[in-house]
Backbone of each chain as nested JSON, in Angstrom:
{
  "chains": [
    {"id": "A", "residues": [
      {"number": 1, "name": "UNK", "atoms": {"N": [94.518, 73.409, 127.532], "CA": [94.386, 74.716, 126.889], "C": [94.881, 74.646, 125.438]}},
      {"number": 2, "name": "UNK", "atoms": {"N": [94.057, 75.306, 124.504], "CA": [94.454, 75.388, 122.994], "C": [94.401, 76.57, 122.882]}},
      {"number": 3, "name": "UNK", "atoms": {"N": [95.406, 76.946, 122.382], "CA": [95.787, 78.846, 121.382], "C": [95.572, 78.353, 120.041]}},
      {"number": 4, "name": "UNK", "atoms": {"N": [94.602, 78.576, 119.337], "CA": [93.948, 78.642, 118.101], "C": [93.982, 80.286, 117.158]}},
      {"number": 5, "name": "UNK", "atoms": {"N": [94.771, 79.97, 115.863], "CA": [95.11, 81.19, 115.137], "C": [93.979, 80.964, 113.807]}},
      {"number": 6, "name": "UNK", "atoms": {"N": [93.0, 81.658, 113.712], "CA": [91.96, 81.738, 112.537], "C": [92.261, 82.741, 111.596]}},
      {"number": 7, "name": "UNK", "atoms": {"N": [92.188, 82.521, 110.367], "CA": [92.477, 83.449, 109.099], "C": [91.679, 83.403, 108.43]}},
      {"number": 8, "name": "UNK", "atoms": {"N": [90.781, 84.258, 107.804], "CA": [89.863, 84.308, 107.466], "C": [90.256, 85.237, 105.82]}},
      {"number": 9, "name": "UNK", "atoms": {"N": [89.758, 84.882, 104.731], "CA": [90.483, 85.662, 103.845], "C": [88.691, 85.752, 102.445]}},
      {"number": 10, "name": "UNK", "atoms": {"N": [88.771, 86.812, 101.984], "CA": [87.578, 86.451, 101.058], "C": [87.789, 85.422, 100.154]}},
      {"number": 11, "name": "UNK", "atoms": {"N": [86.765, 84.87, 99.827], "CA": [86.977, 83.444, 98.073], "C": [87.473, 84.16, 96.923]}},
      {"number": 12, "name": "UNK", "atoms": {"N": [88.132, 83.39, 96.054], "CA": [88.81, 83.627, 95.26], "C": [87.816, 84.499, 94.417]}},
      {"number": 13, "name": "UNK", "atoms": {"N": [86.736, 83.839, 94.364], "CA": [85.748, 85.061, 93.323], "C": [85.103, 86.253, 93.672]}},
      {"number": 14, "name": "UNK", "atoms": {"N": [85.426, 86.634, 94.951], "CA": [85.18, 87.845, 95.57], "C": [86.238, 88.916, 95.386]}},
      {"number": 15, "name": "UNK", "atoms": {"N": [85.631, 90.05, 94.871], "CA": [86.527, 91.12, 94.484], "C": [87.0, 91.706, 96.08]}},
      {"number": 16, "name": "UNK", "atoms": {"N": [87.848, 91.822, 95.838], "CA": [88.741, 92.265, 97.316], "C": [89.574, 93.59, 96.794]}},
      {"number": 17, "name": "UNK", "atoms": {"N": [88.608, 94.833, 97.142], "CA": [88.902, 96.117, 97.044], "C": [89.739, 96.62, 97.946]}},
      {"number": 18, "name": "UNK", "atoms": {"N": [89.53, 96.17, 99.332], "CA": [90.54, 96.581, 100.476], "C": [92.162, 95.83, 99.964]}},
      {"number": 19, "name": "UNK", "atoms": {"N": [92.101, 95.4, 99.394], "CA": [93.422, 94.468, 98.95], "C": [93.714, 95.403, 97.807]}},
      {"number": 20, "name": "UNK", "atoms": {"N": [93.233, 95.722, 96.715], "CA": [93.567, 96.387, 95.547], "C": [93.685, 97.799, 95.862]}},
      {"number": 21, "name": "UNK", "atoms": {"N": [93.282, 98.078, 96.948], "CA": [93.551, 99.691, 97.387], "C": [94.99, 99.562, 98.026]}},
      {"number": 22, "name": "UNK", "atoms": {"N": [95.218, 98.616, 98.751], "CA": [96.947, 98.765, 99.502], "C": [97.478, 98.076, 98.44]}},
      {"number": 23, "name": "UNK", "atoms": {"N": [97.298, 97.593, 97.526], "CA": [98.452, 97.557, 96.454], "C": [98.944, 98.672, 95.937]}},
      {"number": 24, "name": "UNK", "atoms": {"N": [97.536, 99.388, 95.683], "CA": [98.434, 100.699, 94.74], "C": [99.236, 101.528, 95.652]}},
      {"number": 25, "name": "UNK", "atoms": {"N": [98.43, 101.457, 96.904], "CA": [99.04, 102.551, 97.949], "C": [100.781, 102.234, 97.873]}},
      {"number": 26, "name": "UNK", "atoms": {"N": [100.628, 100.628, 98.166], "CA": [102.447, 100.174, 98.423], "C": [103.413, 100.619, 96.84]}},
      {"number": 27, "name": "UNK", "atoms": {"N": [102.569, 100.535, 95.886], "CA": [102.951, 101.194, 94.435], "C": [103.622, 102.316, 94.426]}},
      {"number": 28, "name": "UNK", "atoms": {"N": [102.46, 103.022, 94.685], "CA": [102.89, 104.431, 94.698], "C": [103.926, 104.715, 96.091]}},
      {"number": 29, "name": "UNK", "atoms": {"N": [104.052, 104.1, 96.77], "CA": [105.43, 104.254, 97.562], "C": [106.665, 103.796, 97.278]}},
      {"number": 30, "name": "UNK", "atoms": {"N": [106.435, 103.363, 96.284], "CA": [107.726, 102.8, 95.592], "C": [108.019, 101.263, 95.358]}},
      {"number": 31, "name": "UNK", "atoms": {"N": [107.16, 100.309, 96.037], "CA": [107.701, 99.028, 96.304], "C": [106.255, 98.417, 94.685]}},
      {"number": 32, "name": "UNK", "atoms": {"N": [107.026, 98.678, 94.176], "CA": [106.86, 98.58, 92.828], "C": [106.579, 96.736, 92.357]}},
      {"number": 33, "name": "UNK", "atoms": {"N": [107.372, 95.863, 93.143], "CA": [107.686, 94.884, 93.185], "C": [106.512, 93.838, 93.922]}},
      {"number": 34, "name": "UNK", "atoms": {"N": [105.392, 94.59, 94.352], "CA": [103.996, 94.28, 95.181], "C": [103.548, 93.857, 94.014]}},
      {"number": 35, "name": "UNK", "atoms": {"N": [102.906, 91.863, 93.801], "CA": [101.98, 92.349, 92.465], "C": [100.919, 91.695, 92.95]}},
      {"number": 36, "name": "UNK", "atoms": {"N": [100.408, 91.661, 94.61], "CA": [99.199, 91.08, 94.828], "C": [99.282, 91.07, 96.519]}},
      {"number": 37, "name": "UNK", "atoms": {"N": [98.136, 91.966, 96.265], "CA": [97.933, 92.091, 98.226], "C": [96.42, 91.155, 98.954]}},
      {"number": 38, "name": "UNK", "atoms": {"N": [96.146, 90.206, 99.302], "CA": [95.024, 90.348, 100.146], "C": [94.976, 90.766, 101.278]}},
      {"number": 39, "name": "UNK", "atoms": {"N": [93.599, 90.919, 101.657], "CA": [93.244, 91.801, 103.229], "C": [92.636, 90.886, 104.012]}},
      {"number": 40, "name": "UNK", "atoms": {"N": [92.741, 90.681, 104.924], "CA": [92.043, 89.197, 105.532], "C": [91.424, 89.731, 107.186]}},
      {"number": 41, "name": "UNK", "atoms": {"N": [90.939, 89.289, 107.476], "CA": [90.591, 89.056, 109.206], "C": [91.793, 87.529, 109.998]}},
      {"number": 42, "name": "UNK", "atoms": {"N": [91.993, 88.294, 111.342], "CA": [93.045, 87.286, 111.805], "C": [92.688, 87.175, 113.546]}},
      {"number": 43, "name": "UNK", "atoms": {"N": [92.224, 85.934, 113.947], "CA": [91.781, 85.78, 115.299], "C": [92.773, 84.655, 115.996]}},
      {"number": 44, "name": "UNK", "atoms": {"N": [93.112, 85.135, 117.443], "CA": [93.52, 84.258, 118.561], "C": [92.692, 83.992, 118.926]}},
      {"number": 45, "name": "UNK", "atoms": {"N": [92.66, 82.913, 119.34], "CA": [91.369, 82.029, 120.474], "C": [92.416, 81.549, 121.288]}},
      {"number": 46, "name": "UNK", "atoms": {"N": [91.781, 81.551, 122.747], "CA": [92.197, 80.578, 123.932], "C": [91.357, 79.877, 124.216]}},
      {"number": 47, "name": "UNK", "atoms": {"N": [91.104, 78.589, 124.166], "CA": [90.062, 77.91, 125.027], "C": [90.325, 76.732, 125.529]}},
      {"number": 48, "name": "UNK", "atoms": {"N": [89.785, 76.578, 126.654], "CA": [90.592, 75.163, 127.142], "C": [89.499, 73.968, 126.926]}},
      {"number": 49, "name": "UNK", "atoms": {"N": [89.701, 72.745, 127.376], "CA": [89.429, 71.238, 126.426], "C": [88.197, 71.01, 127.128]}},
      {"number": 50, "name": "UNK", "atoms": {"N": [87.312, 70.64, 126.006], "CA": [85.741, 70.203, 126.522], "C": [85.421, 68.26, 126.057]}},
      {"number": 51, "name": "UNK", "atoms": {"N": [84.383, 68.223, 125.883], "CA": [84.009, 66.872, 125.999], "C": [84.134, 66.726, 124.135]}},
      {"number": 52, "name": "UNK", "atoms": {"N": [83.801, 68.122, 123.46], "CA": [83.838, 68.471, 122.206], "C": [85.255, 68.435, 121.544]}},
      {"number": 53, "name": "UNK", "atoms": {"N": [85.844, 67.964, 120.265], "CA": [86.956, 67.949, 119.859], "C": [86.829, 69.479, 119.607]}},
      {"number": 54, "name": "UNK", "atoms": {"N": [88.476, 70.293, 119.89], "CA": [88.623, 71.669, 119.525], "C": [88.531, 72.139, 118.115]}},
      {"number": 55, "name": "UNK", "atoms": {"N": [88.883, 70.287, 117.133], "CA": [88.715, 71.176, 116.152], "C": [87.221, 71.469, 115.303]}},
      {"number": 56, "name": "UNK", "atoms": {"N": [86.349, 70.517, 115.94], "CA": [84.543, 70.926, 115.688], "C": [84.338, 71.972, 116.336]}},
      {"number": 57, "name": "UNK", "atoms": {"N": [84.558, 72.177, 117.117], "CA": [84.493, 74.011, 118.099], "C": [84.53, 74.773, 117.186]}},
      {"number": 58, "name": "UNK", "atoms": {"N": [85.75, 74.304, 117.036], "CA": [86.525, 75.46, 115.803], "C": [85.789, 75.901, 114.576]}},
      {"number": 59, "name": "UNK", "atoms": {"N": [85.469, 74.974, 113.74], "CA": [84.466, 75.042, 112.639], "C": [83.327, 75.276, 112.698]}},
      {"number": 60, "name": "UNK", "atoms": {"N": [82.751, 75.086, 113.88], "CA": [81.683, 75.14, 114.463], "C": [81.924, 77.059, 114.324]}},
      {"number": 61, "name": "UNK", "atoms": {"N": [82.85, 77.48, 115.049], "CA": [82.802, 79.01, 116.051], "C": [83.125, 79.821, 114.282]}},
      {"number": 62, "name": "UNK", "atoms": {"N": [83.474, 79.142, 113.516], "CA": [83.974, 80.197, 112.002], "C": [82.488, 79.796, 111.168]}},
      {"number": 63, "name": "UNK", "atoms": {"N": [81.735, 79.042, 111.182], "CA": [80.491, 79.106, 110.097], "C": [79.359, 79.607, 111.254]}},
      {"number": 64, "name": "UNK", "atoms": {"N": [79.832, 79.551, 112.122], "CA": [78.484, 80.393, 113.052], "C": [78.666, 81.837, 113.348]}},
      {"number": 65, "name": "UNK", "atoms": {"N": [79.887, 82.358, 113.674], "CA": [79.949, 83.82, 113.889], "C": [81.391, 84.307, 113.208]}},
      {"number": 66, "name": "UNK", "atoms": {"N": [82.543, 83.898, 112.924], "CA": [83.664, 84.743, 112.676], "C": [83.763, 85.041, 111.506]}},
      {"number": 67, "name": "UNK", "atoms": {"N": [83.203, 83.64, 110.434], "CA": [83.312, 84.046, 109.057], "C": [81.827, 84.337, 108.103]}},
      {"number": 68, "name": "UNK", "atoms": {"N": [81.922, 84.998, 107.532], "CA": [80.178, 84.768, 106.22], "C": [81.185, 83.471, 105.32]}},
      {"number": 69, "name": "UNK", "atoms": {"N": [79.967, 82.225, 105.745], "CA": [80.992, 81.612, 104.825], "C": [80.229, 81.748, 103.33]}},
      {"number": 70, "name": "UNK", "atoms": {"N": [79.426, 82.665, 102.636], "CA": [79.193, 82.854, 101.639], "C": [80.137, 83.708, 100.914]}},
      {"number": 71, "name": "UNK", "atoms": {"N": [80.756, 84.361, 101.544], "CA": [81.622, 85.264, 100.571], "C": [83.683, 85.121, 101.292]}},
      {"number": 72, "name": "UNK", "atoms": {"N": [83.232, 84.132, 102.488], "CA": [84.413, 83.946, 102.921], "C": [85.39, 82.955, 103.028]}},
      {"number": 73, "name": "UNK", "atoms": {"N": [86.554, 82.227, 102.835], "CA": [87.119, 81.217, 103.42], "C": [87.946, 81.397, 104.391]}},
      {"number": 74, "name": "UNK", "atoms": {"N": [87.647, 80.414, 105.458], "CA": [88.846, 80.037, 106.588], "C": [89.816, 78.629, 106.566]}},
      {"number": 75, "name": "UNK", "atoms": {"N": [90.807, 79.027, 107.722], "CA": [91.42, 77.977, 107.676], "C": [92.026, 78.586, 108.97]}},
      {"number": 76, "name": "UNK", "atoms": {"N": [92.707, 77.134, 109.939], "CA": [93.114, 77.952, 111.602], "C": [94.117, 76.766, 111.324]}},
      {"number": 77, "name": "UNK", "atoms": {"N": [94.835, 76.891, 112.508], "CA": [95.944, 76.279, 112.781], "C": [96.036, 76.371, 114.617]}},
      {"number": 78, "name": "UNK", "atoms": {"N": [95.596, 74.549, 115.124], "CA": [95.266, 74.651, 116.698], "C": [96.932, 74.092, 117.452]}},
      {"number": 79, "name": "UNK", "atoms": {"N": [96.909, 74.899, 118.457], "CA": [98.473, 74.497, 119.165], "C": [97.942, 74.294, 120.531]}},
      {"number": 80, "name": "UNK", "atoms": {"N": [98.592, 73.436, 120.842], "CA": [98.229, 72.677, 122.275], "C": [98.715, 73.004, 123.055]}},
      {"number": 81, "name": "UNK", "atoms": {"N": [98.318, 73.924, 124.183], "CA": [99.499, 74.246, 125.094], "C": [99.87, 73.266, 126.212]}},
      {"number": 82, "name": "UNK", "atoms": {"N": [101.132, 73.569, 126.844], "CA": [101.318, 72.85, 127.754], "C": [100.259, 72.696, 129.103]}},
      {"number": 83, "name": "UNK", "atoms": {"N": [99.66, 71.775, 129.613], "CA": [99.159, 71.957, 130.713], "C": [100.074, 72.362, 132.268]}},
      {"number": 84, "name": "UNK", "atoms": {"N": [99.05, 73.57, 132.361], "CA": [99.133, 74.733, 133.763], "C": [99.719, 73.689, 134.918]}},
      {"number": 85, "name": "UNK", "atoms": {"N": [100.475, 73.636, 135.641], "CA": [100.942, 73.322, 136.775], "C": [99.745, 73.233, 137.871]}},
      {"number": 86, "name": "UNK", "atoms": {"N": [99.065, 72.107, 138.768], "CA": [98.01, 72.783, 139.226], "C": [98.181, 72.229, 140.504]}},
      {"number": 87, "name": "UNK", "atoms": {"N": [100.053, 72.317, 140.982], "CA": [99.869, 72.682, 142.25], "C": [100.682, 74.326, 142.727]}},
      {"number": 88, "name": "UNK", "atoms": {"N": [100.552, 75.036, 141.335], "CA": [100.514, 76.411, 141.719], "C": [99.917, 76.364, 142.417]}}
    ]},
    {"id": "B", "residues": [
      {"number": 1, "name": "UNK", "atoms": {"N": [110.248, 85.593, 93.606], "CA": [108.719, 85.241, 94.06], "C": [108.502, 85.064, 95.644]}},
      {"number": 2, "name": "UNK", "atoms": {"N": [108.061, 86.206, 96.118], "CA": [108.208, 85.911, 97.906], "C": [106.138, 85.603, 97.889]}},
      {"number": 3, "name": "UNK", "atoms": {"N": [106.331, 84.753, 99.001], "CA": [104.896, 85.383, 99.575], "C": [104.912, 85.358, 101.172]}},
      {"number": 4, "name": "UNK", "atoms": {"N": [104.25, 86.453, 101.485], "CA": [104.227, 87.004, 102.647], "C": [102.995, 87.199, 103.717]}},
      {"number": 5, "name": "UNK", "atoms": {"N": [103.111, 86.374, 104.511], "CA": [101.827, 86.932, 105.141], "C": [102.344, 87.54, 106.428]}},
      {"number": 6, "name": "UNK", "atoms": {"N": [101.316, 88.815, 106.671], "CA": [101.679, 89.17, 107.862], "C": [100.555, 89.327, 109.163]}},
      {"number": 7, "name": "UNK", "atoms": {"N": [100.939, 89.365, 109.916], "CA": [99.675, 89.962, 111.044], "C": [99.983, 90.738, 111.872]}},
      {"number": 8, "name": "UNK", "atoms": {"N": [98.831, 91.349, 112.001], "CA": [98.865, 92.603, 113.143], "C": [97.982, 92.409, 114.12]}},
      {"number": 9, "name": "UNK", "atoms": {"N": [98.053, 93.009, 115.063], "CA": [97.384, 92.796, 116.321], "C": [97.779, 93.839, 117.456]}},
      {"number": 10, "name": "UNK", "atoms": {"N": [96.991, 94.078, 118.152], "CA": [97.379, 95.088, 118.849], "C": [97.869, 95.046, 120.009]}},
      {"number": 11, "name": "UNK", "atoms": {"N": [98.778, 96.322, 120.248], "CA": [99.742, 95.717, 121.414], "C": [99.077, 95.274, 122.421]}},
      {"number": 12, "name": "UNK", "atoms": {"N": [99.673, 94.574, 123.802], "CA": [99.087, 94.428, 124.74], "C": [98.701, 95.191, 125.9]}},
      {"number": 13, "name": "UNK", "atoms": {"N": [99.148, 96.343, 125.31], "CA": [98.373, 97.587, 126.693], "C": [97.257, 98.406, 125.759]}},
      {"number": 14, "name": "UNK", "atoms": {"N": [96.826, 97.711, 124.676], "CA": [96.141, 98.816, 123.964], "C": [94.493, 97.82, 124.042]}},
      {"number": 15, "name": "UNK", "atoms": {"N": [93.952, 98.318, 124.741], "CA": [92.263, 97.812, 124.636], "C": [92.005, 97.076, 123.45]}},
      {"number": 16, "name": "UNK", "atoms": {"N": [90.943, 96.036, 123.097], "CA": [91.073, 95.277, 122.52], "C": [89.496, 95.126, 122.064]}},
      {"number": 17, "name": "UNK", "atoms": {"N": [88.62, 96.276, 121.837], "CA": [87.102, 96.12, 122.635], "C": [86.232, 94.935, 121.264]}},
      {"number": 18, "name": "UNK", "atoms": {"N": [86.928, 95.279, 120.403], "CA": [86.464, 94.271, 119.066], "C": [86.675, 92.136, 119.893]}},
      {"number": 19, "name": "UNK", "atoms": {"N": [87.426, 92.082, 120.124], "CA": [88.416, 91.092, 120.738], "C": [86.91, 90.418, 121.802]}},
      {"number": 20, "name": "UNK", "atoms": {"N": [87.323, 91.553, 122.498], "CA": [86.256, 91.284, 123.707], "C": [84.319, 90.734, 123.223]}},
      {"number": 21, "name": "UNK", "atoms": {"N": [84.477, 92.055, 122.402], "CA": [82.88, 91.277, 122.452], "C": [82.794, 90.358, 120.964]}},
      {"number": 22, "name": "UNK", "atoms": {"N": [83.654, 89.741, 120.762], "CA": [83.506, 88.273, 119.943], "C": [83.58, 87.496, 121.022]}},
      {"number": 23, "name": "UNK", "atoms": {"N": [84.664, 87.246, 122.225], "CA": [84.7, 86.699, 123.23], "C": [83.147, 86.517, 123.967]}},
      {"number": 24, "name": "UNK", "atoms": {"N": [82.534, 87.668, 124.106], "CA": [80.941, 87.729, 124.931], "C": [79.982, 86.645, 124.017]}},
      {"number": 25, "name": "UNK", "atoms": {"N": [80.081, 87.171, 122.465], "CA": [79.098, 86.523, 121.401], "C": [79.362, 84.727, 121.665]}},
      {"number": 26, "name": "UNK", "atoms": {"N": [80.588, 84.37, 121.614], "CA": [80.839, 83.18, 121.457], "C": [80.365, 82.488, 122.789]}},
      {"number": 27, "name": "UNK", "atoms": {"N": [80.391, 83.304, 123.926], "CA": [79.925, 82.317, 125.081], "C": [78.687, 82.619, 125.21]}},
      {"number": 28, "name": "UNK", "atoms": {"N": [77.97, 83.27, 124.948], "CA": [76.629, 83.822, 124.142], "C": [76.431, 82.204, 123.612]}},
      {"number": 29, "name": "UNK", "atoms": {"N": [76.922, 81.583, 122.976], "CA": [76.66, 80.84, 122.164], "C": [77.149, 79.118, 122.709]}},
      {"number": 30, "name": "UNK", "atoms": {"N": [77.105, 79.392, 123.912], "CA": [77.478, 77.933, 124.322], "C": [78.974, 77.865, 124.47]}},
      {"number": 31, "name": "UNK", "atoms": {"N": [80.13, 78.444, 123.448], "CA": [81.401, 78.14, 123.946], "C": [82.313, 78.675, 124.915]}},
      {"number": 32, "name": "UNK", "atoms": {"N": [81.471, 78.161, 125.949], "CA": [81.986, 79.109, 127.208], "C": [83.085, 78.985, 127.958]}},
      {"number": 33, "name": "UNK", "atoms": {"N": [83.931, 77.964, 127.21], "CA": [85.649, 77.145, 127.598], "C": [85.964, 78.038, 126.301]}},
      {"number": 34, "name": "UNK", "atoms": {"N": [86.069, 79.167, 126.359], "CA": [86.676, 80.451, 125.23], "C": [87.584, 81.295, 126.238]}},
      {"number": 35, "name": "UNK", "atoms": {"N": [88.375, 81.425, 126.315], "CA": [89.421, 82.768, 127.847], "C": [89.382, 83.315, 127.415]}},
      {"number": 36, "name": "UNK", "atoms": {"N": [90.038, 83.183, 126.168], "CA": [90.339, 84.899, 125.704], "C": [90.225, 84.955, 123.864]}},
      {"number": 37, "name": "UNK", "atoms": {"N": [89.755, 86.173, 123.524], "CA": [89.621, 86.226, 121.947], "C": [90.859, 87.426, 121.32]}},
      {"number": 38, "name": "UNK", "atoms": {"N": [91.545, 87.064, 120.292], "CA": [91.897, 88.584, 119.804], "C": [91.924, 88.854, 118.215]}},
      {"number": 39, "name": "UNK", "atoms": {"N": [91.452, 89.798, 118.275], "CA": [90.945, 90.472, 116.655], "C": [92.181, 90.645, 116.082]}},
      {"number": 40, "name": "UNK", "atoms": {"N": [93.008, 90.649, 115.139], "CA": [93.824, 91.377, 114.114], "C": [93.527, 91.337, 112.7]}},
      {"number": 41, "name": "UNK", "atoms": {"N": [94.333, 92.087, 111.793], "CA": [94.809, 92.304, 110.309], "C": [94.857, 91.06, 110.167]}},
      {"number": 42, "name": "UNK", "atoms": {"N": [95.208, 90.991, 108.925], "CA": [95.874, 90.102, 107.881], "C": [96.254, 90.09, 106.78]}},
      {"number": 43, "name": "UNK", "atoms": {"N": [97.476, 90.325, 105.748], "CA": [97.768, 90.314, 105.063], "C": [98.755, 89.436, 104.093]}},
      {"number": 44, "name": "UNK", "atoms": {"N": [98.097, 89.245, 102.887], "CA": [98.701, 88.459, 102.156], "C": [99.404, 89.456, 101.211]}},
      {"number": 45, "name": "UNK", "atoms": {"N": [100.905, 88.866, 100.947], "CA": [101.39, 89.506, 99.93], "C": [102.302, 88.49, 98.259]}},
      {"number": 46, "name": "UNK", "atoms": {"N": [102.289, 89.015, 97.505], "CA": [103.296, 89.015, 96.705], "C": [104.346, 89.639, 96.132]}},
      {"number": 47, "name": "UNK", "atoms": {"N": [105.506, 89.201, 95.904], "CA": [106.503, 90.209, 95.442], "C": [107.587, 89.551, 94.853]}},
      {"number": 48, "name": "UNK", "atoms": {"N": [108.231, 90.342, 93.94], "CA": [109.205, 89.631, 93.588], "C": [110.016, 89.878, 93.924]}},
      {"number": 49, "name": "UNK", "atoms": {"N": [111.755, 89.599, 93.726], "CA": [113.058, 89.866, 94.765], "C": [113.295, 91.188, 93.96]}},
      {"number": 50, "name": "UNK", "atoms": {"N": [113.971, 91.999, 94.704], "CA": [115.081, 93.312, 94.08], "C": [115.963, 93.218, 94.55]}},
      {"number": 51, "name": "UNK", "atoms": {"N": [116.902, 94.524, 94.549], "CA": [117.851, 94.348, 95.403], "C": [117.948, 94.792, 96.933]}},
      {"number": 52, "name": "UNK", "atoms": {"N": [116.772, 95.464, 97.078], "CA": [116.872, 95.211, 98.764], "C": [116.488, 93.733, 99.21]}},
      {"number": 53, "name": "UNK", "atoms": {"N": [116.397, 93.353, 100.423], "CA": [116.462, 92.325, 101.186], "C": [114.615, 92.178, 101.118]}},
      {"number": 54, "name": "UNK", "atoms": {"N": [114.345, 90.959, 101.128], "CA": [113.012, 91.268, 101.138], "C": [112.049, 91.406, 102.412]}},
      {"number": 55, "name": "UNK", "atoms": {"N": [112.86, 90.888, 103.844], "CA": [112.787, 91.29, 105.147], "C": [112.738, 92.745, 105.664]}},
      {"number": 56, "name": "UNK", "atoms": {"N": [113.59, 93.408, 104.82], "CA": [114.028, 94.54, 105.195], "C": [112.474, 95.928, 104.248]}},
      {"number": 57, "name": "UNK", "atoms": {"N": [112.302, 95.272, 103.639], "CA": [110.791, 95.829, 102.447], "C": [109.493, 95.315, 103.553]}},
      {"number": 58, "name": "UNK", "atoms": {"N": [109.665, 94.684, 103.778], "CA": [108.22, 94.263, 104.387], "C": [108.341, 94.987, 105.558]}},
      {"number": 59, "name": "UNK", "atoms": {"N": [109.569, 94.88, 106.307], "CA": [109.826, 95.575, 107.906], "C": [109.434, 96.943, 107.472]}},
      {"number": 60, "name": "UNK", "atoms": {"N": [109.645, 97.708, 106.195], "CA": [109.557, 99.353, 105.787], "C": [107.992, 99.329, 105.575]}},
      {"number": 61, "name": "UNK", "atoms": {"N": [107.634, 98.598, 104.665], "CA": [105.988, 98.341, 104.416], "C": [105.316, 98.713, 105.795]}},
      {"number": 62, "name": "UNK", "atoms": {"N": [105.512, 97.877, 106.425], "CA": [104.886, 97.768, 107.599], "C": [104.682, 98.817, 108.392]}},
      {"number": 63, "name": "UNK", "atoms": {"N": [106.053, 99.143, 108.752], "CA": [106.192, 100.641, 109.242], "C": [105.379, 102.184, 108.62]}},
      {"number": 64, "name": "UNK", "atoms": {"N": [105.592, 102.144, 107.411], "CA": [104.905, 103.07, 106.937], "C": [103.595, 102.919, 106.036]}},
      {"number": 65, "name": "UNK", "atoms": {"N": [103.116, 101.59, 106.0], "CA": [101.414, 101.7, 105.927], "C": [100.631, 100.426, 106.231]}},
      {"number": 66, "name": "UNK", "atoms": {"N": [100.872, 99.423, 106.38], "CA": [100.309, 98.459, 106.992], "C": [99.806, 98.491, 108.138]}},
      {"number": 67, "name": "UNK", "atoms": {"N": [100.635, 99.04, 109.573], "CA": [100.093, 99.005, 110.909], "C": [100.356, 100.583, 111.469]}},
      {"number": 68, "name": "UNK", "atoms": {"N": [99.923, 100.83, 112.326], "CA": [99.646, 101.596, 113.223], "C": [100.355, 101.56, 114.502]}},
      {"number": 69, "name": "UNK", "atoms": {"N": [102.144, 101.765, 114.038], "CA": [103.132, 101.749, 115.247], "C": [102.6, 102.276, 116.967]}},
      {"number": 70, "name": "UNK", "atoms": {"N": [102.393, 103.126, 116.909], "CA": [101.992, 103.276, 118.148], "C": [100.878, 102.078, 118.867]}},
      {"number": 71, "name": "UNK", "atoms": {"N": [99.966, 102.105, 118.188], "CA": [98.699, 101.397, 118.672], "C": [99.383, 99.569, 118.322]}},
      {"number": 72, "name": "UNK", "atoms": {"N": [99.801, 99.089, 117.335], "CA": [99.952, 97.654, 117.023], "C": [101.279, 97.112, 116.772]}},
      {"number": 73, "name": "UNK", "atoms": {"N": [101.488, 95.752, 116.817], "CA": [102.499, 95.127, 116.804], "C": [102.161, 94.329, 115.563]}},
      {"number": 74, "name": "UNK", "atoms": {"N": [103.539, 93.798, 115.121], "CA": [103.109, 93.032, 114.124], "C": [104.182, 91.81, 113.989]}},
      {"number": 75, "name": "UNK", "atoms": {"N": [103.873, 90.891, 112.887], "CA": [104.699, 89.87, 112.776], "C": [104.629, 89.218, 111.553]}},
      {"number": 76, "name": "UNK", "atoms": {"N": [105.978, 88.622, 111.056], "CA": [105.183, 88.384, 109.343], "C": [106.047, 86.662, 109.113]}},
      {"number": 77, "name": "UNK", "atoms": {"N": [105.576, 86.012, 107.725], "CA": [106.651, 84.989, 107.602], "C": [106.93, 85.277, 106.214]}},
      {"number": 78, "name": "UNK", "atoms": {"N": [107.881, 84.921, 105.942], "CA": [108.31, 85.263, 104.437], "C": [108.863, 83.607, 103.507]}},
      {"number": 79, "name": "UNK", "atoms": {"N": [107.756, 83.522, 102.395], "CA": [108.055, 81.817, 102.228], "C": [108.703, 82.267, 100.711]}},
      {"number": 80, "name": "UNK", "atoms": {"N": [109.796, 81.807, 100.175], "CA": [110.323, 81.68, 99.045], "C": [109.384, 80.996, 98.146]}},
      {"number": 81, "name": "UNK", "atoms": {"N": [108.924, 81.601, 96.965], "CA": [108.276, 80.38, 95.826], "C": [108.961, 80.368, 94.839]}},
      {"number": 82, "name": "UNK", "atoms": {"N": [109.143, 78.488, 94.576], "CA": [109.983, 78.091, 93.689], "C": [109.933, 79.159, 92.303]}},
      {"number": 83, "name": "UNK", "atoms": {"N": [110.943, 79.151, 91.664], "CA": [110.589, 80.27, 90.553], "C": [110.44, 79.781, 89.476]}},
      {"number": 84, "name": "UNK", "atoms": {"N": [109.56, 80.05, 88.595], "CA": [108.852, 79.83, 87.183], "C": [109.601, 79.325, 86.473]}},
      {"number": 85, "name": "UNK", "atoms": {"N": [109.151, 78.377, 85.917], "CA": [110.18, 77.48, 85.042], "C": [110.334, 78.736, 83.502]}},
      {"number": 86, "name": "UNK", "atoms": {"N": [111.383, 79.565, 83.275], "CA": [111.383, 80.069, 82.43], "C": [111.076, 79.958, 80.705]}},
      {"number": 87, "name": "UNK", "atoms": {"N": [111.159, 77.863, 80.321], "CA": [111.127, 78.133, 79.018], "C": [109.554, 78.203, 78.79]}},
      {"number": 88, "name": "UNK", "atoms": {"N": [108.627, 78.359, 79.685], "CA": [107.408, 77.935, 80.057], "C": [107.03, 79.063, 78.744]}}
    ]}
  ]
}
């Protein structure tokens, strides 16, 4: 079993309005000290081990459905879990 | 110079229906060793130090506009960046 954490954040040359809107918001609340917010997408995956390495899955599962990789970049981070006891 | 990322995600008694049907799409798609999917936020921040704590700003952030206490949980890391060489 792998617990896989995906972050998905827009490219640097993409204007990121949802980000420049909670800056000012955190502004105008006082935290004055905010001088750069991005807004990102953030996915858990569970999946357990195929004949496929998890981390081609992986890249595979973010340029096919999680990310536009035209206006998006990712990057994940895969953790291996311990294997299940299987004389539960 | 802090940077901060945080994530949100929603608690675990709170339906998840975004979560779910990325989960359907992806085995839709052949990756059918997928258990479980989950959707959250993401946020990147910057800030510089004051005199509050900068744990204690993000924990307030959070609380009052980042997440949605009732409905989500959240979690953040807070990385120190080296600070600007001043005679720069």
């Amino acid at each position: 079993m792998y617990h896989v954490k995906v972050f998905v954040t827009y490219k640097k040359s993409i204007l990121d309005p949802q980000g420049e809107t909670i800056k000012t918001a955190l502004q105008q609340l006082n935290y004055t000290n905010v001088t750069k917010v991005v807004v990102g997408k953030y996915f858990e995956l569970e999946l357990s081990a195929t004949d496929t390495p998890v981390e081609q899955q992986i890249e595979n599962m973010c340029t096919e459905l999680l990310t536009n990789v035209n206006m998006e970049s990712y990057r994940y981070e895969i953790e291996q879990l311990p294997a299940k006891n299987m004389e539960e």
